[in-house]
VOGU-3710 file (C-alpha; in Angstrom, 3 decimals, decimal comma):
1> xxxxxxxxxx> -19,934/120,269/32,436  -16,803/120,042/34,490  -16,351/120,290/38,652  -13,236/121,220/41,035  -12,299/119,322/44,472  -9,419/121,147/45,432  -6,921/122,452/43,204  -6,009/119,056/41,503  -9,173/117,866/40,776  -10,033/117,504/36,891
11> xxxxxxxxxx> -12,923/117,034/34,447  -16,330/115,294/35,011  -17,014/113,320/32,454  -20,723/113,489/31,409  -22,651/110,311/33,121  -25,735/108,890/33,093  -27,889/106,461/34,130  -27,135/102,563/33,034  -29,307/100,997/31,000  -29,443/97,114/32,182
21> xxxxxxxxxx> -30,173/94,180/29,902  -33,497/92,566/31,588  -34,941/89,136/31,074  -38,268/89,884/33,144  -41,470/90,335/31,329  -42,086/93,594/29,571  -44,287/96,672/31,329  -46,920/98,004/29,949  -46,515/100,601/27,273  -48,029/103,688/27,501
31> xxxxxxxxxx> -49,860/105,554/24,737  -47,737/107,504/22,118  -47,735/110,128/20,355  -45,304/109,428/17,291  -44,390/105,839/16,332  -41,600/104,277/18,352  -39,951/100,979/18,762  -39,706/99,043/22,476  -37,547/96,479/23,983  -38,258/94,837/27,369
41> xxxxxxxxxx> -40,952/98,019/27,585  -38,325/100,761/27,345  -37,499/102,707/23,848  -34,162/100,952/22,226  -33,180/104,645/21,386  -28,993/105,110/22,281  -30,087/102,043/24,717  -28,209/98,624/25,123  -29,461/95,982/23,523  -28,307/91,943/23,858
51> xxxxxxxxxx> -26,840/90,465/20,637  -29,081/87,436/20,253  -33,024/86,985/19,079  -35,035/89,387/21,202  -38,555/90,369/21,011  -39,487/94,357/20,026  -42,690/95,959/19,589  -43,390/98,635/17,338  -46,371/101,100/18,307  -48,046/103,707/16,571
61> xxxxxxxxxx> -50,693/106,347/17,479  -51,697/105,762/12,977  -52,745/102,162/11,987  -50,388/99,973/10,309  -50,820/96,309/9,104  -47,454/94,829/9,608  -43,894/95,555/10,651  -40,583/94,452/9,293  -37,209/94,854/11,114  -33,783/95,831/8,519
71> xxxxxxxxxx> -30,595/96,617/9,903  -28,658/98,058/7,080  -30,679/96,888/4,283  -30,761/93,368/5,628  -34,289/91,923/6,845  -33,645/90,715/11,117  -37,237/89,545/11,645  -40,379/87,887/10,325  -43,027/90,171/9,245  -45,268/90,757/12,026
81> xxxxxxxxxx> -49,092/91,810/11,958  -50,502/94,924/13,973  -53,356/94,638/16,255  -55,171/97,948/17,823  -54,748/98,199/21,582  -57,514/99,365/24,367  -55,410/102,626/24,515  -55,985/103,421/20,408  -52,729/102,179/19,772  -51,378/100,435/16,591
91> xxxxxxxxxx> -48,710/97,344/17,782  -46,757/94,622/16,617  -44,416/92,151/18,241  -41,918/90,379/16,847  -38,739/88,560/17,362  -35,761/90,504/16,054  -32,051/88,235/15,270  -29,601/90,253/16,021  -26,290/88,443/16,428  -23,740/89,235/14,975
101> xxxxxxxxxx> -23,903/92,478/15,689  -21,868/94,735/17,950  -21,489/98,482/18,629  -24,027/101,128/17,004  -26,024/100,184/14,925  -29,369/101,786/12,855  -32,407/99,397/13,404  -35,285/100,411/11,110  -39,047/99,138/11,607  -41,030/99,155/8,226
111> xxxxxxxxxx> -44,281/99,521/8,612  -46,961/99,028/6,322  -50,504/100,104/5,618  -52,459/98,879/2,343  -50,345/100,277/-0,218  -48,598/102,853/1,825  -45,277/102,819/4,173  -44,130/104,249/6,754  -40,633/104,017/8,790  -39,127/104,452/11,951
121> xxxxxxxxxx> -35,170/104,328/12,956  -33,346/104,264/15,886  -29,859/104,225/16,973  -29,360/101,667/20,058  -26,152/99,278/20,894  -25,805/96,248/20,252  -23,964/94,022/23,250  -22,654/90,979/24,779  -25,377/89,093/25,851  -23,544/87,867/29,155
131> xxxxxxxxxx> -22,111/91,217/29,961  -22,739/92,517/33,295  -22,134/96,510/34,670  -19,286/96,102/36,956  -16,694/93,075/36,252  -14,753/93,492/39,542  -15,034/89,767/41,187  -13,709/91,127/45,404  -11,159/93,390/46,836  -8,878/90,844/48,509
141> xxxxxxxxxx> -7,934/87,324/47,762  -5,521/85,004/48,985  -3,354/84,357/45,909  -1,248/80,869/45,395  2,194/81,121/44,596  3,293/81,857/41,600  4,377/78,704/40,357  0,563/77,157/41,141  -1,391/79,750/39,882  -1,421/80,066/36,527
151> xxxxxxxxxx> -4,249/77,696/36,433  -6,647/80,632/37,178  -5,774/83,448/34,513  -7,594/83,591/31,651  -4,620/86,110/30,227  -5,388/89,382/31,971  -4,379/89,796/35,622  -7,069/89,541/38,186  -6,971/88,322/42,123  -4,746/85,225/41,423
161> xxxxxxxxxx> -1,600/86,919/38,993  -1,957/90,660/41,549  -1,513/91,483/44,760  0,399/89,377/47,928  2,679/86,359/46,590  0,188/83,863/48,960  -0,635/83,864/52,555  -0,448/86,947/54,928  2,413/89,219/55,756  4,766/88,288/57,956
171> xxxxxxxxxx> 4,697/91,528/60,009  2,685/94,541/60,287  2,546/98,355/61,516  -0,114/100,545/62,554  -0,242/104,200/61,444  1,070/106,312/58,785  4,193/105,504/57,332  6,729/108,422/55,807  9,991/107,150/54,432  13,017/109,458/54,119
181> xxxxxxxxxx> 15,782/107,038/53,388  16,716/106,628/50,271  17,442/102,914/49,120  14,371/101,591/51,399  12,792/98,278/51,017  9,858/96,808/52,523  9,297/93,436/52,014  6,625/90,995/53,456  4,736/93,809/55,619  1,069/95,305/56,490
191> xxxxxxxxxx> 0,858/98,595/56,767  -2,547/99,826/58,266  -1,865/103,510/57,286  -1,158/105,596/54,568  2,184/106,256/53,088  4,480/109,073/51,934  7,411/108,731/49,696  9,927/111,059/50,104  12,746/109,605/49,128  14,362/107,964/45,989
201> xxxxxxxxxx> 15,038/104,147/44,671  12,529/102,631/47,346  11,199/99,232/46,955  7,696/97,862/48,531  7,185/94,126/47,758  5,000/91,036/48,865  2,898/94,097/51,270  0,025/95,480/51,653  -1,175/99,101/52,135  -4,838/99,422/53,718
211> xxxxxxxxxx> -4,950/103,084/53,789  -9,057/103,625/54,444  -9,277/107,028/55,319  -12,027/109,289/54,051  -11,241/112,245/52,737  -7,482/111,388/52,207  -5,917/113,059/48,999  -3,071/109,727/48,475  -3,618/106,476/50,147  0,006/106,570/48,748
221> xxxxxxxxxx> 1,857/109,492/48,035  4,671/110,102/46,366  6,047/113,501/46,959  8,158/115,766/45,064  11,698/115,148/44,747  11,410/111,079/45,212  12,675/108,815/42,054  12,102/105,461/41,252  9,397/104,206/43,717  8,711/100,218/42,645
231> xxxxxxxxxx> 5,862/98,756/43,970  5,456/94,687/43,076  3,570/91,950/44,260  1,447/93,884/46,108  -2,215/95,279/47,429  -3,309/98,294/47,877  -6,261/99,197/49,891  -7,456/102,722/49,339  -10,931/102,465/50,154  -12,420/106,001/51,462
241> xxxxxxxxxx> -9,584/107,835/49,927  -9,432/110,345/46,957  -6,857/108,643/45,046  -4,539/105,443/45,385  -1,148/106,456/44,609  -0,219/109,402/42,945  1,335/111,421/41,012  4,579/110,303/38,953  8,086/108,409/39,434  6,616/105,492/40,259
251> xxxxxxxxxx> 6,250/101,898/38,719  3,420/99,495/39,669  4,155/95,398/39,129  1,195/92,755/39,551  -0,317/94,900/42,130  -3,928/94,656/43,175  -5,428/98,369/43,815  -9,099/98,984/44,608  -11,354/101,104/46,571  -10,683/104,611/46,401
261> xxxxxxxxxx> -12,188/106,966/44,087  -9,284/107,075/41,148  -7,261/104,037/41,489  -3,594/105,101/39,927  -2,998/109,204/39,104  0,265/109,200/36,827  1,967/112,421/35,441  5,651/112,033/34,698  7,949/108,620/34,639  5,167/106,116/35,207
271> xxxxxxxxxx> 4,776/102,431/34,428  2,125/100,528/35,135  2,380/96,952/34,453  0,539/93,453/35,086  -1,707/95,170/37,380  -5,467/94,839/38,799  -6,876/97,901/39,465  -10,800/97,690/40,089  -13,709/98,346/42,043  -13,380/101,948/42,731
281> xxxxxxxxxx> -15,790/104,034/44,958  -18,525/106,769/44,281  -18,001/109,880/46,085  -20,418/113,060/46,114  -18,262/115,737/43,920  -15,637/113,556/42,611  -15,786/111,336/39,420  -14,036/107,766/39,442  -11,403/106,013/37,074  -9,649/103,766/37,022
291> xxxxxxxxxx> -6,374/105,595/36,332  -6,225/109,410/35,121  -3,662/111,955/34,045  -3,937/115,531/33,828  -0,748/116,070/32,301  2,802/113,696/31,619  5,354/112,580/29,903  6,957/109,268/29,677  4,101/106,722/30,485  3,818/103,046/29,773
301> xxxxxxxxxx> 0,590/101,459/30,318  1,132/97,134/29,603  -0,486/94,835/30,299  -3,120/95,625/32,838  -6,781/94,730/33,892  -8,622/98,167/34,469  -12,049/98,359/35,464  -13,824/101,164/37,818  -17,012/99,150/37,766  -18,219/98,938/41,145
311> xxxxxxxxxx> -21,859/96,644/41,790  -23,503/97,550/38,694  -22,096/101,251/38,558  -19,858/101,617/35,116  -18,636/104,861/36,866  -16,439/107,524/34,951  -13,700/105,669/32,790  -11,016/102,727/32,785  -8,247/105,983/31,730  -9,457/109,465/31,618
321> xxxxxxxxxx> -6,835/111,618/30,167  -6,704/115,232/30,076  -3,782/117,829/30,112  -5,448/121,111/32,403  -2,962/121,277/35,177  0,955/121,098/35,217  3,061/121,476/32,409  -0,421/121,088/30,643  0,689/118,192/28,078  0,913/114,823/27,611
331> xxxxxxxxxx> 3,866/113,691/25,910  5,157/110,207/24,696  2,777/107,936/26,482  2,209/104,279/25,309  -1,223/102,212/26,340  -1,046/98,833/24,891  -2,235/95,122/25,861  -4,483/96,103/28,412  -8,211/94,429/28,953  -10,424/97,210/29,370
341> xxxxxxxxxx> -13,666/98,117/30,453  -16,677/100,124/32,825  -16,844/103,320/32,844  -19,257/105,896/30,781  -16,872/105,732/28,085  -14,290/103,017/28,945  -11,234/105,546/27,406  -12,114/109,278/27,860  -10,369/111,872/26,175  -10,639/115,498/26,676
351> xxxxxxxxxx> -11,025/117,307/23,558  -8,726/120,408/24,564  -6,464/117,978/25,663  -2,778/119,193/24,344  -0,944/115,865/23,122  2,171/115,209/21,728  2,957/111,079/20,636  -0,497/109,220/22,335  -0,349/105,059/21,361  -2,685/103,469/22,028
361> xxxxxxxxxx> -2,357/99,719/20,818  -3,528/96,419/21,348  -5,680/96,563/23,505  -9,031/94,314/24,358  -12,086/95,514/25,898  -15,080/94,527/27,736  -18,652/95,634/26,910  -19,661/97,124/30,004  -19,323/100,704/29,338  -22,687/103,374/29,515
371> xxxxxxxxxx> -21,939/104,731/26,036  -18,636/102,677/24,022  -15,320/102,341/24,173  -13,198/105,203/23,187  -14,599/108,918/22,716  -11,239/111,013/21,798  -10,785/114,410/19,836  -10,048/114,304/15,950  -6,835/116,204/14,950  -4,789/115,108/17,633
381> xxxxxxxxxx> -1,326/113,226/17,737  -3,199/110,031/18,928  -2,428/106,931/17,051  -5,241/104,230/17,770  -4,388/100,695/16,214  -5,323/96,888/17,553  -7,973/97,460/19,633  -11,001/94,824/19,632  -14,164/94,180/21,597  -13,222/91,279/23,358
391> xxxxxxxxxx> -16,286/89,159/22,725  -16,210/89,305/19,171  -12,702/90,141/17,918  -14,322/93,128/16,174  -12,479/96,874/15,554  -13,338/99,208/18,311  -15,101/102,081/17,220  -13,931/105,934/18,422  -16,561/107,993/19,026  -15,159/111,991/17,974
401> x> -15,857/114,763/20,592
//
């Protein structure tokens, strides 16, 4: 299912609702109709499931003796005995061992009566037993200078290697800032606006851009005809708006972007490097990433922490890519040593999307997603290669559209 806000405004990825690792006590289980297998009172069917021991229940409108749990063909729990429930249930608890698994995985509970068996199997995900929906830590810290702070990064940016270079700016302006000259440089300043680029080789560094204005297309814009926009060392506040900065010419360095719906939009001459970009809003018709394209050329990707999530809400992806405006192709675009993660499907990729030379390499992600990692078309020029779950060191799987 896809939906439009304005002209520009691409795909929806499908969503749904988050299933959440609980450590309460189960519910009671209602009656069933067809065997079925339970965890924490909910059916592990496509649900997330910790990688450690955990107690499931089988149940069973037929009467069984005892239940067995086998993930392929090896045996991940004690036999258990059935007892008959008040309801006319069959059920059997058990504790089920299941680390050392990650991603998909078939669980099977054998069941048996006298001299007869039965089966049931469901496909559920196995997952970090720490993770948490939404990784984003804050919006706005005050970083220590670079010589001091490498202390507090555990490799990927975050608050301390993004954003302001320590302490405030030294000056400020209110209002919306345009700038026409080319060769511009802002350095050390707080803008409480938003900001059009319209000219060529300009330079904002050590500032910050709080651009919180609902309904707003660009906290930062960079408009057609401007070249070579650098942005380093800096924050960007787009909370309320549609997008952060958009839409190509432009290179990001350690910059801390958060709030707005879709954090960086990128089409042609974009590089986006050592940068945070996090916590991104909600908003009623619009879905949220991270970054997004809907069409390119000449992209690098390095190096980068990229996370939606925003207080338990995976939202839409960490990169959504999709060609359906523009020149309507992506061409020559390299993702690579970036830490991943949120989103529905952490890496979305349209399957009509019409690519020419797609890496992407190297890179480590989290296991806070709805659904998994990467779900990209087969029969594409995509090259996938390097990519591990970050808390086990284990191949990322692609799910095919």
């Amino acid at each position: 299912m896809f939906t439009t806000r304005r002209t520009w405004r691409c795909a929806l990825a499908v969503l749904g609702t988050a299933a959440v690792i609980a450590s309460t006590p189960a519910p009671a289980l209602a009656a069933s109709s067809s065997p079925w297998i339970a965890y924490n009172g909910t059916s592990v069917n496509n649900a997330r499931v910790p990688a450690s021991t955990i107690d499931m229940t089988t149940r069973s409108p037929k009467a069984f003796d005892t239940v067995t749990y086998v993930v392929s063909g090896k045996v991940v729990s004690a036999t258990a005995k059935a007892a008959q429930l008040a309801d006319g249930d069959w059920a059997a608890t058990t504790s089920v061992d299941l680390s050392g698994f990650a991603g998909r995985i078939s669980l099977t509970a054998k069941m048996v009566s006298g001299k007869s068996s039965s089966s049931v199997a469901k496909s559920l995900r196995v997952v970090d037993p720490s993770t948490n929906l939404g990784s984003g830590n804050g919006a706005t810290v005050d970083r220590p200078t670079r010589t001091a702070r490498a202390q507090y990064s555990d490799g990927r940016p975050n608050a301390f290697t993004t954003g302001l270079r320590g302490g405030a700016p030294a000056r400020s302006q209110t209002g919306d800032l345009t700038i026409t000259a080319d060769g511009t440089v802002i350095d050390g300043v707080l803008i409480n606006g938003c900001l059009v680029v319209k000219a060529s080789n300009v330079t904002i560094r050590n500032s910050k851009v709080v651009c919180n204005r609902k309904g707003r297309q660009l906290a930062i814009n960079v408009a057609d005809g401007a070249k070579n926009l650098v942005i380093e060392d800096s924050e960007i506040d787009a909370t309320g708006t549609d997008v952060g900065i958009g839409w190509g010419n432009y290179t990001l360095r350690r910059v801390n972007l958060h709030g707005s719906a879709d954090g960086a939009r990128w089409g042609t001459n974009v590089t986006i490097e050592d940068s945070w970009i996090h916590d991104m809003s909600r908003e009623d018709s619009l879905h949220s990433d991270a970054m997004q394209t809907t069409s390119g050329a000449n992209v690098v990707i390095r190096h980068n922490t990229l996370d939606p999530s925003n207080n338990g809400d995976p939202l839409n992806s960490a990169i959504m890519i999709g060609t359906e405006t523009g020149q309507q192709s992506l061409k020559n675009v390299l993702i690579e040593k970036n830490f991943l993660g949120g989103g529905s499907y952490t890496v979305n990729i349209r399957s009509d999307a019409n690519i020419s030379g797609l890496v992407v390499k190297g890179n480590t992600f989290d296991d806070n997603s709805r659904y998994g990692a990467i779900v990209a078309p087969t029969g594409k020029d995509i090259v996938f290669t390097g990519n591990v779950l970050g808390w086990t060191g284990a191949a990322v799987t692609i799910d095919p559209r």
